[in-house]
Steps between C-alpha positions, in 0.01 A plus 500: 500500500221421256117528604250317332106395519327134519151408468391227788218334373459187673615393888700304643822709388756232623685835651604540858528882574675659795496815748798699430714835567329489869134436356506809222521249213365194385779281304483176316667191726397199305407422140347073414630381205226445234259732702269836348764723700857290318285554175438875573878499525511628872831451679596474858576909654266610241306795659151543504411913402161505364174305451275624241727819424474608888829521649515295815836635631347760718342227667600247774605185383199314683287738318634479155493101524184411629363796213688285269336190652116605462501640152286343252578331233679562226719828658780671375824501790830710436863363655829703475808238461849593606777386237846394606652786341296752702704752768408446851699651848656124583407578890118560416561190295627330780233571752208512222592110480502444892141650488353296245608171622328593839198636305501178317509261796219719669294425179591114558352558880197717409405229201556202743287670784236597274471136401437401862 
C-alpha cells in the first residue's frame, strides 16, 4: 500500500470517481488518457483520504466527494493505492468487488439523472 499527495490545480480532471465499501469511501473508477488526473498519475481503485491534509475517511462518501468537488483552486488531495502484492481476506475481496461494481453503476445512474 503506498499513500501519496497531488496538487489539482486546474478542472476538468478527466477522472470518474465512485461510491464504494457501502458509501464509506470514495474510490477512483475512471482515469482519460492525456487528462490533468492521467498526468497526476491517478489510477483506477485509487482511494481518496484527504483534501488539504484533512482526512476525509470519517466522512460519507457523498460528503468527501462533493468537498472534493467545491475546493478552490489549486488544492492539495491524498489517495492510498493498493499494490498487487498486498494481503487481503480473499472473501472480503470477493464481496468488496461485488460492492463496487454496484457502487459504480449507481454513479453511472446518479450522473445520467443529474444530466436530465
Amino acid at each position: 500500500m503506498i499513500e501519496y499527495e497531488v496538487e489539482i490545480g486546474e478542472r476538468p480532471l478527466g477522472v470518474r470517481f465512485a461510491h464504494a465499501d457501502r458509501g464509506e469511501t470514495v474510490v477512483v473508477h475512471l482515469v482519460l488518457e492525456n487528462k490533468v488526473g492521467h498526468k497526476l498519475g491517478l489510477l483506477p481503485g485509487d482511494i481518496l483520504i484527504a483534501i488539504n491534509g484533512e482526512s476525509v475517511l470519517e466522512k460519507s462518501s457523498s460528503e468527501a466527494l462533493q468537498l472534493f468537488r467545491v475546493q478552490e483552486l489549486p488544492f492539495k488531495a491524498s489517495f492510498r493505492r493498493f499494490e498487487d502484492d498486498d494481503d487481503f481476506d480473499s472473501d472480503e475481496e470477493e464481496n468488496s468487488e461485488t460492492d463496487l461494481q454496484s457502487q459504480f453503476m449507481q454513479e453511472d445512474v446518479n450522473s445520467i439523472m443529474h444530466q436530465l
